[in-house]
N, C-alpha and C positions, 0 to 999 in steps of 0.2 A: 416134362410134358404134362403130367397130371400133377397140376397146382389148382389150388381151389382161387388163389387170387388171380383174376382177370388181368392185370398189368402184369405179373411175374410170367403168364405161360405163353405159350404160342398160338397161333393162330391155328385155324383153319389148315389154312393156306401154307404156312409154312410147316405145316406138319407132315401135309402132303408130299414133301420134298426131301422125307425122311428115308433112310434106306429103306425101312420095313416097308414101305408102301410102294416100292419099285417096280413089283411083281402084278402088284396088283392095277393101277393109276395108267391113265390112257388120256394124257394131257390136252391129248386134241377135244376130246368129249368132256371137258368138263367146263362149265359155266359160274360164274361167281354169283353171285345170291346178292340179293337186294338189302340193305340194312335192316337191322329188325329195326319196328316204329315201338317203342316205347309207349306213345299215347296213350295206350289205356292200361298200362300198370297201375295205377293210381288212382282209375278214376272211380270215382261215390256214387256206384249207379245202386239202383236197387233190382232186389230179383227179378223183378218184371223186366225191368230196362236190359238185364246183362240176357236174358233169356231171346229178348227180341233183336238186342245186337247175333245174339250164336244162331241163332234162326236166318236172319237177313247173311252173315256170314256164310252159312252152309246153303243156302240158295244161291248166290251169287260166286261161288267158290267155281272156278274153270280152271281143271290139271293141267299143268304141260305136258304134252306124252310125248317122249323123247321118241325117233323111228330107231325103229328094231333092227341090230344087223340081223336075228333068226329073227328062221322062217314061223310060221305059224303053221300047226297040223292040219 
């Protein structure tokens, strides 16, 4: 399971379905994740540019907040 190359180890997903995670893992609750977008690994921005992308990011950023089984005090 802890391979550094990407083809050789597991997923996520399939990791999830390891015994050690039995105890923990509540399959009805869990949700699969969006692909990561690669897009801008690569890209030639300059400090200004990647400053104003992390800014318009964190403005526009809306959490999903999963509902609570607990209560709240």
């Amino acid at each position: 399971m802890l391979l550094l190359d990407p083809e050789k180890r597991v997923t996520a997903a399939e990791a999830l379905t390891l015994p050690y995670f039995t105890e923990f893992r509540d399959s009805e609750e869990e949700k699969e994740a969006q692909p990561y977008d690669h897009s801008l690994d690569n890209a030639e921005l300059s400090v200004d540019q990647w400053k104003r992308h992390t800014f318009t990011e964190i403005l526009t950023f809306k959490p999903v907040l999963p509902d609570s089984k607990e209560t709240s005090l």
